[in-house]
VOPAVO-301912 format. One record per residue (C-alpha): residue in three letters; x, y, z. Coordinates in pm, whole numbers, plus 50000, padded with zeros to 5 digits. Last residue first. Layout:
REM residues N
AlaXYZ
...
END
This chain:
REM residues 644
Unk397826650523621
Unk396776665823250
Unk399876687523251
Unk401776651323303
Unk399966633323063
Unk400756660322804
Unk404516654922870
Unk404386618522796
Unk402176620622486
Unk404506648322352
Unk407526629922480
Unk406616598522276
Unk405536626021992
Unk409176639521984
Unk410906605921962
Unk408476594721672
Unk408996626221476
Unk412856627921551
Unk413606591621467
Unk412006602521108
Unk413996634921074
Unk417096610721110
Unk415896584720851
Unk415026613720630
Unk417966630720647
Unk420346599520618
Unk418176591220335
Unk419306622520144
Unk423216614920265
Unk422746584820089
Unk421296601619752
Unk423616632619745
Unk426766609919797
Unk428296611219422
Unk431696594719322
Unk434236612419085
Unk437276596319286
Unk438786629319345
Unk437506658219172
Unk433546648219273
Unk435426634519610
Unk436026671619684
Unk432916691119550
Unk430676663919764
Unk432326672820039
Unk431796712120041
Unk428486703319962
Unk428266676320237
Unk429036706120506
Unk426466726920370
Unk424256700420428
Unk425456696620783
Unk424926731420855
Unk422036731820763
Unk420786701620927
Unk422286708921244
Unk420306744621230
Unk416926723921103
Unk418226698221405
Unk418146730221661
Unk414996740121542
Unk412346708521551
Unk412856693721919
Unk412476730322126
Unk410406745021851
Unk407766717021841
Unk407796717322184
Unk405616749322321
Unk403866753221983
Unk402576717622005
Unk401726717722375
Unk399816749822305
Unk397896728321974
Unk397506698922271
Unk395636722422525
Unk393136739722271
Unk391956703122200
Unk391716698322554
Unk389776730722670
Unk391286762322785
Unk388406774022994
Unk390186803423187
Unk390386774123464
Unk392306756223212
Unk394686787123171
Unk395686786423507
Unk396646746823538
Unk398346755723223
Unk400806778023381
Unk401006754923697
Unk401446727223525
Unk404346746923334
Unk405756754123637
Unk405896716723760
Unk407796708923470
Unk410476733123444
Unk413316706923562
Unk411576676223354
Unk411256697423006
Unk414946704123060
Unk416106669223136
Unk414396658022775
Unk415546684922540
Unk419326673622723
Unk418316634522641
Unk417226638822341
Unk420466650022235
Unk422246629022429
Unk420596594822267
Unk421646612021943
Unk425166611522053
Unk425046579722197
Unk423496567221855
Unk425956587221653
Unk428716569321859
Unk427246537821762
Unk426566539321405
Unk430136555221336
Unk432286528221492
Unk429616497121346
Unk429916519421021
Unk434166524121046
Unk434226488921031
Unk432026484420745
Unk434316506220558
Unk437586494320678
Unk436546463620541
Unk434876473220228
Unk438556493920122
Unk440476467320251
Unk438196442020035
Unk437676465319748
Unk441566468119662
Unk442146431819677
Unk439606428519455
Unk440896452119209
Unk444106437619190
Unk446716467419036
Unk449656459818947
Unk453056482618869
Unk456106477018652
Unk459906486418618
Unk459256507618938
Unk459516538918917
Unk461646561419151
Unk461206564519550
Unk464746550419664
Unk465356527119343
Unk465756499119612
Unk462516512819817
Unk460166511819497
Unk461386474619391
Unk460746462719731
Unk457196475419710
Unk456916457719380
Unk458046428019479
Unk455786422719735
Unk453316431819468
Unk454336408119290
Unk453806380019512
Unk450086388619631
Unk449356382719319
Unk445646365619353
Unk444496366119689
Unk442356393819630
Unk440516379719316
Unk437006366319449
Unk435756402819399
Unk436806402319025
Unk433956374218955
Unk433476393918611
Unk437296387218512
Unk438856411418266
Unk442256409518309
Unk444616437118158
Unk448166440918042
Unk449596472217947
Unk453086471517768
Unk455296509017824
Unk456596531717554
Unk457436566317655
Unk457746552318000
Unk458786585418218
Unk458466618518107
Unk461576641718187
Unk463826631917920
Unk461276648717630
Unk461626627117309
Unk458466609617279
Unk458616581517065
Unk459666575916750
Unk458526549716537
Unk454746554616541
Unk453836550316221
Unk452176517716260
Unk449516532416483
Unk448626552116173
Unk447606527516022
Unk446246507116310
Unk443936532916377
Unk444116558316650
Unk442826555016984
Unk443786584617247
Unk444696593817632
Unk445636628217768
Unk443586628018110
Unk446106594718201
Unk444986557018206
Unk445586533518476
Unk444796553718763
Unk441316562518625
Unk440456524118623
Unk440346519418255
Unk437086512017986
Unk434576536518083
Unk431906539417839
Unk430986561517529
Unk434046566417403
Unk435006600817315
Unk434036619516992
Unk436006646016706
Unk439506638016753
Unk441346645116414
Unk444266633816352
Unk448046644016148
Unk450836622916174
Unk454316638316228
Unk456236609816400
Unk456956635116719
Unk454586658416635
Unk451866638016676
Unk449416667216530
Unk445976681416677
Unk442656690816528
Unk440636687216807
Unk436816686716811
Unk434636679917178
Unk431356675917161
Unk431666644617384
Unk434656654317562
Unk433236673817876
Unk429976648817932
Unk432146616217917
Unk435546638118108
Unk432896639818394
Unk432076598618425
Unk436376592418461
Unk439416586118250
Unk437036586317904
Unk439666573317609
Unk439166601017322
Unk438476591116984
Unk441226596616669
Unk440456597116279
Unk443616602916093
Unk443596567715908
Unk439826553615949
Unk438596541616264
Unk436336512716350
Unk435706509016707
Unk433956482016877
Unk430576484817078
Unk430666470417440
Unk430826430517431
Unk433466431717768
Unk435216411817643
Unk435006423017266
Unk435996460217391
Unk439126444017523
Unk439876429517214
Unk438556463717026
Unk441636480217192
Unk444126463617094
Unk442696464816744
Unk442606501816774
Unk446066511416863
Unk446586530917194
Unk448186566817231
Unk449246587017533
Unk448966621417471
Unk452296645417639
Unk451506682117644
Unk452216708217369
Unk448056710817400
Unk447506714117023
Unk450496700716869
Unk450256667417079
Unk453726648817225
Unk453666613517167
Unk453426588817409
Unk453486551017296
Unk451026523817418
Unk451536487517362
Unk448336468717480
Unk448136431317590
Unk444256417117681
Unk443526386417848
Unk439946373117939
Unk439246358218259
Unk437556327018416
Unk438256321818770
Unk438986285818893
Unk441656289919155
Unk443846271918995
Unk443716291118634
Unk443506325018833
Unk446786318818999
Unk448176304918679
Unk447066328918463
Unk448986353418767
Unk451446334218716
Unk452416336418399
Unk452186373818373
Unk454586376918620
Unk456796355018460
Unk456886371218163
Unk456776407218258
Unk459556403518527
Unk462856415118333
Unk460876446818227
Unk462526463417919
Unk458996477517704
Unk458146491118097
Unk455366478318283
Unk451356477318311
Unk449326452018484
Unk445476455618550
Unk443796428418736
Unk439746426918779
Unk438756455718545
Unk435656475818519
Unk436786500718810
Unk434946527518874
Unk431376509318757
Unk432746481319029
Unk433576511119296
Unk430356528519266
Unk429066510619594
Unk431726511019773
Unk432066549919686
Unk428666555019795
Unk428856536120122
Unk431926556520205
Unk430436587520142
Unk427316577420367
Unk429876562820615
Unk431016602720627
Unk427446614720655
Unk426346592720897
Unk429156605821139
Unk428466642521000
Unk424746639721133
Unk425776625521437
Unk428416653121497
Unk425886681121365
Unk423196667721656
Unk426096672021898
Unk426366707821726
Unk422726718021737
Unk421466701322098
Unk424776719322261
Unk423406753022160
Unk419846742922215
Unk420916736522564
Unk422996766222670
Unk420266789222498
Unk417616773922703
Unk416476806122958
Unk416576835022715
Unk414776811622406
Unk412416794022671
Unk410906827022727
Unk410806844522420
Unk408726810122282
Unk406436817422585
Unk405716851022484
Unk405106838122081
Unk403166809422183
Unk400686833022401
Unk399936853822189
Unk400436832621837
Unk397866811121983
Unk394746834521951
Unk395986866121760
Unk397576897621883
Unk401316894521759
Unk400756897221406
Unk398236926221373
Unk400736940221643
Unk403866936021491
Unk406446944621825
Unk405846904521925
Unk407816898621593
Unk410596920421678
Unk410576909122009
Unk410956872021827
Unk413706882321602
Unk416196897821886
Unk415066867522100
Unk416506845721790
Unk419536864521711
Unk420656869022038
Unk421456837022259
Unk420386815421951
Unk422306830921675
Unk425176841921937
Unk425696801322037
Unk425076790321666
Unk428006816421489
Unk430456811521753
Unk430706775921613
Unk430046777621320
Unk432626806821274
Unk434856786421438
Unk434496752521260
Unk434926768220934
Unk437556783720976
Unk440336757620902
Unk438366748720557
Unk439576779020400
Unk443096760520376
Unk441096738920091
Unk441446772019859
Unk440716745519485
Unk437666764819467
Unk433496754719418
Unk433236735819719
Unk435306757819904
Unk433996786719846
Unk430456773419908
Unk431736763420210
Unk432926798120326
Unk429926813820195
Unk427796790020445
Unk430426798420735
Unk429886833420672
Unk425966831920674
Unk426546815921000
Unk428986844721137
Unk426776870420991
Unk423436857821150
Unk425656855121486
Unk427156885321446
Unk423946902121362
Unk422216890421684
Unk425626902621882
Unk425246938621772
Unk421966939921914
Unk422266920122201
Unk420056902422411
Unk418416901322768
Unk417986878323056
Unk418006903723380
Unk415906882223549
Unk415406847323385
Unk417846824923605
Unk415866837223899
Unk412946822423788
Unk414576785523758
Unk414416778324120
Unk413566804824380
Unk414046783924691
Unk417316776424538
Unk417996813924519
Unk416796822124813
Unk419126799825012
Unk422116812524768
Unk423636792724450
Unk427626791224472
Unk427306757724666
Unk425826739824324
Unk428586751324110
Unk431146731324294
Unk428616705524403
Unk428376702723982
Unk432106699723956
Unk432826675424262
Unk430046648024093
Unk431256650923762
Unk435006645523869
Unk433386612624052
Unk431676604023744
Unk434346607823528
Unk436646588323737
Unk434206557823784
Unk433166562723420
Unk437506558623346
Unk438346535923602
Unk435076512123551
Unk435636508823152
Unk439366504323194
Unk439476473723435
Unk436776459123282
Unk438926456422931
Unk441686449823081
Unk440686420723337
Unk440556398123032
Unk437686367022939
Unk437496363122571
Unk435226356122316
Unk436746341421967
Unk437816357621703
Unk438616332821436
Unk439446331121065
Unk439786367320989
Unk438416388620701
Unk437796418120925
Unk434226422420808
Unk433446390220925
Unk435326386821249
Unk434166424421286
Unk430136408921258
Unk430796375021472
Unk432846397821756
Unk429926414821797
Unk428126389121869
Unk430216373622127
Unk429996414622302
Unk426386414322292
Unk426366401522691
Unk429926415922762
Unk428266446322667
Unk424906445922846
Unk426986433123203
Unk429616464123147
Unk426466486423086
Unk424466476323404
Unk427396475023602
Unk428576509623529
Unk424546523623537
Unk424616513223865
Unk427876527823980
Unk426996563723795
Unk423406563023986
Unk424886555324312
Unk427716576324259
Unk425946608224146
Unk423556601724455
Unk426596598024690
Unk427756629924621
Unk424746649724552
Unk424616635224978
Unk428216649825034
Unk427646680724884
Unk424576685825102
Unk426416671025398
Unk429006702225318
Unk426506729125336
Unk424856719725632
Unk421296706925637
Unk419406728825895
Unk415716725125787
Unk415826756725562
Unk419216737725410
Unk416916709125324
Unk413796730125239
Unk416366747424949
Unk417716714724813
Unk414276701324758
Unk413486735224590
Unk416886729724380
Unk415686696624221
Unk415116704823872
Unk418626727023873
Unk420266696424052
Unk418816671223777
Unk419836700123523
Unk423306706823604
Unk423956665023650
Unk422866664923285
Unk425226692923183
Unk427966673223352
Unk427306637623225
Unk427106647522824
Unk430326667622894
Unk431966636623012
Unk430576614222831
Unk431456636322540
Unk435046633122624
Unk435276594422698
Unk433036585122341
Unk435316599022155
Unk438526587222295
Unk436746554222283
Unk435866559221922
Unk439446573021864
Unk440646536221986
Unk438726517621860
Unk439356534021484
Unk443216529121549
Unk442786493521663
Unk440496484021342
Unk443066498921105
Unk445526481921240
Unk443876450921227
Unk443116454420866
Unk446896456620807
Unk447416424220908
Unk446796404321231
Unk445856432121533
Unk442396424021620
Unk443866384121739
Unk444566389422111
Unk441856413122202
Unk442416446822387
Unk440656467622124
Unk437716446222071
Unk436976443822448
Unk437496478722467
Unk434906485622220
Unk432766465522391
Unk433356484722700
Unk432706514922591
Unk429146508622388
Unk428076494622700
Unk429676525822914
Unk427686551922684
Unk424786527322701
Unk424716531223109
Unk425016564323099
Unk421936574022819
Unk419846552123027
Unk421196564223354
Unk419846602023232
Unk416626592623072
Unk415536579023389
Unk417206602023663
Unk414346625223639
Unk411366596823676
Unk413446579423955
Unk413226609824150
Unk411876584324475
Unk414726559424388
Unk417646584424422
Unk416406601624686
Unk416096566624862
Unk419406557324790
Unk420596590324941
Unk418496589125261
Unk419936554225296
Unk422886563325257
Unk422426592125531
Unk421156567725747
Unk417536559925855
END
């Protein structure tokens, strides 16, 4: 037999360890390559979509390369950890030092070039129907499978590379360990395995610190704060569960009418002992599992606002311009002509709003006239207003200003005509887009509407008087084609008056909602696949340590069952043994994440006023459920082993 030989054969008999671990590499490279597929194709870069699309490939693949590489290296560290006996009778037996590099060596490759082929096959295999989904999503015509060297190319340089870097680290690290050592396996680890005082509160403080931060955050306008909060999260997890946790448990073993009982014995001394010897792998557990959770959560936020967006934004086309625009004519023409050819019913309303200056705030107050308004109202049959001279009702700009104007009383005077009015309610529904319609908008009568002859007088406020055209159209999705022209136009306009006004601006609803739908369900398929691999990893690591301590806790129950621990006794032991190990570093991720998501939630509540406490509630669950089932198909696994 030659030494390849004796390395594929290693490789084959410790199948069961290297299981989870080419699994995990093998979907990392499909998920890769299809990626790269999309990124090197032909027709991903038409329009502004495309752009979008290349720049999210390519920070997925970015992505996706460095936690590959950390995911590979801390999974090598285990197999060789779990196999260090078998290392130890090699070297008894005369195996030099360098052939045993050479044969983790080959190993590492034969596994990493498997699991290459494997993945680059999978992904050219799904890669036609992946192309159907972004084709969709993308708005394009075609995007049709394609045959390229590039794309193969870079998926077997960069997992060749990282596997071969892999490979020279962990003999690195291996070659340090002494004959006695390996023979020893994972015992020696545990001598001298203590905690710190001091450092157990740091890392309670540090946590608690990065919860206050948030908070701060969420409830402040001091954004910068937000710089920190990685670090002290960070820090925070590794000292809470190299110290904080062992500190916590001795105390708790220190309670005798605690301590002494049944289970809690022997759960509590084992639980002391996997906390000193897996504090490296709960640590990386918690933050990849914070990643995924923080993937979900941003397409959660994204899903909400696509959602909201048609409450957000009641009207299909919105134009507004100055009293002296040379387009308004013609561009108002055409778009009735656009939506006249195209087939789309829509209902027309023209507003002429003045800004006056209010006595009560000294700020400007833009004013509408009440039959304007009740045209619109009509269209969309909400109730219509009926206003008598100095009566005034707010105009809601988002679903916050509905609660904070409602009781609301000013006594206020135009004080640029002199008209007296009294606003004492806000409309009950949103009416404009929030961009259309300032914080300081009215309705008077037509009365007093009429006696609006002067506008605003302060130089600095732009538009005193400006016309506001609006198109209610309930198929507004089917509108993003429509005025493409102007606003062509109106982008030239901005550059020739070198960042000023424009003499008008549009607004297509539908136009806005597909980008912002596109780039949403892109960023899902991006998001929903890295969160898988990094999932996948994080059962993976609880996974490759149960496998390297495995035949010591055989042994350690082999004991107790000659004690007379019977079966049912067996599976509650089991239970206390894994339940931490699966269960508390995604309550930590969990935390953290939902303190995250408050901090979030505060920002696109001042934003765009949207709310992501429902989706990021089912991302929970859904997550919490995959963790059930994955950690009872380990249970069931782990207990058959014991029992063998």
């Amino acid at each position: 037999m030659t030494f390849r030989q004796f390395a594929y054969r290693n490789v084959v008999r410790n199948s069961r360890i290297y299981g989870a671990f080419f699994m995990a590499s093998f979907f990392s490279v499909a998920v890769f390559f299809i990626y790269s597929m999309l990124m090197f194709h032909p027709d991903i870069e038409r329009g502004i979509l495309g752009e979008v699309s290349l720049v999210g490939m390519i920070g997925a693949e970015i992505v996706l390369v460095l936690f590959t590489l950390f995911f590979l290296y801390y999974s090598m560290s285990a197999f060789l950890e779990a196999r260090s006996h078998e290392f130890a009778i090699l070297l008894h037996l005369g195996m030099e030092r360098r052939q045993m590099n050479r044969l983790v060596f080959l190993e590492t490759m034969i596994i990493g070039s498997g699991s290459i082929i494997v993945g680059i096959i999978f992904g050219f295999s799904f890669s036609k129907f992946f192309f159907m989904i972004v084709r969709e999503i993308l708005h394009l015509d075609q995007l049709p499978l394609y045959v390229s060297w590039q794309p193969f190319l870079l998926t077997i340089g960069v997992f060749t590379s990282a596997f071969v870097v892999i490979s020279f680290i962990s003999v690195y690290f291996t070659r340090e360990r002494k004959l006695r050592d390996l023979i020893k396996g994972n015992d020696y680890l545990n001598k001298g395995s203590t905690y710190s005082k001091i450092r157990a509160i740091y890392g309670i403080a540090l946590i608690l610190s990065t919860y206050i931060l948030a908070f701060i955050v969420a409830n402040t306008s001091l954004i910068g704060l937000t710089l920190l909060i990685p670090f002290s999260a960070t820090f925070g997890t590794y000292y809470f569960f190299s110290d904080s946790l062992p500190c916590f448990l001795d105390v708790a073993r220190g309670k005798r009418k605690f301590h002494w009982q049944r289970y809690r014995l022997l759960s509590l001394a084992e639980q002391t002992h996997i906390m000193m010897d897996n504090v490296k792998m709960f640590f990386v557990v918690t933050m990849v599992s914070t990643l995924a959770f923080l993937s979900v959560g941003v397409l959660a936020t994204m899903s909400s606002y696509t959602t909201q967006y048609d409450r957000l934004n009641p009207l299909g086309l919105v134009y507004k311009g100055d009293v002296d625009n040379p387009y308004e004519r013609n561009h108002i023409n055409s778009l009735r002509i656009q939506l006249e050819e195209k087939g789309l019913s829509y209902h027309l309303s023209r507003f002429v709003v003045v800004k006056q200056t209010s006595s009560f705030t000294h700020n400007e107050v833009e004013v509408f006239r009440e039959s304007d308004m009740n045209v619109l109202l009509s269209s969309f049959s909400y109730p219509l207003l009926d206003l008598a001279p100095g009566e005034a009702v707010f105009i809601p700009y988002s679903e916050d200003s509905l609660k904070k104007l409602k009781n609301r009383v000013v006594h206020t005077i135009l004080e640029e005509n002199s008209i007296p009015i009294t606003i004492d309610s806000v409309y009950p529904k949103i009416i404009f887009p929030g961009s259309i319609v300032s914080v300081n908008s009215i309705i008077i009568s037509d009365e007093d509407f009429a006696k609006l002859v002067k506008p605003i007088i302060n130089k600095n406020v732009e538009q005193p008087v400006y016309h506001l055209f609006t198109f209610y159209i309930p198929q507004w999705m089917e509108t993003k084609d429509i005025g493409s022209d102007i606003d062509e136009i109106a982008v030239s306009q901005y550059f020739k008056k070198k960042g000023k006004f424009s003499p008008f601006y549009f607004e297509n609803a539908g136009l806005h909602y597909s980008y912002i739908l596109a780039t949403y369900s892109l960023f899902t398929l991006v998001g929903v696949l890295v969160a898988t691999v990094f999932l996948l990893a994080a059962g993976s690591f609880i996974y490759f340590k149960l496998h390297t301590s495995l035949e010591r806790e055989k042994r350690k129950f082999d004991v107790l069952k000659r004690m007379g621990l019977t079966d049912t006794e067996l599976k509650k032991l089991v239970n206390r043994h894994l339940f931490p190990q699966f269960f508390l570093p995604w309550g930590v991720a969990m935390m953290h994440s939902a303190f995250a998501f408050l901090m979030v939630q505060s920002i696109l509540k001042d934003i765009a006023n949207i709310s992501i406490v429902k989706e990021v509630f089912f991302a929970f669950g859904f997550f919490v459920l995959i963790q059930v089932i994955y950690f009872y198909l380990i249970r069931w696994r782990y207990i058959s082993h014991i029992r063998s």
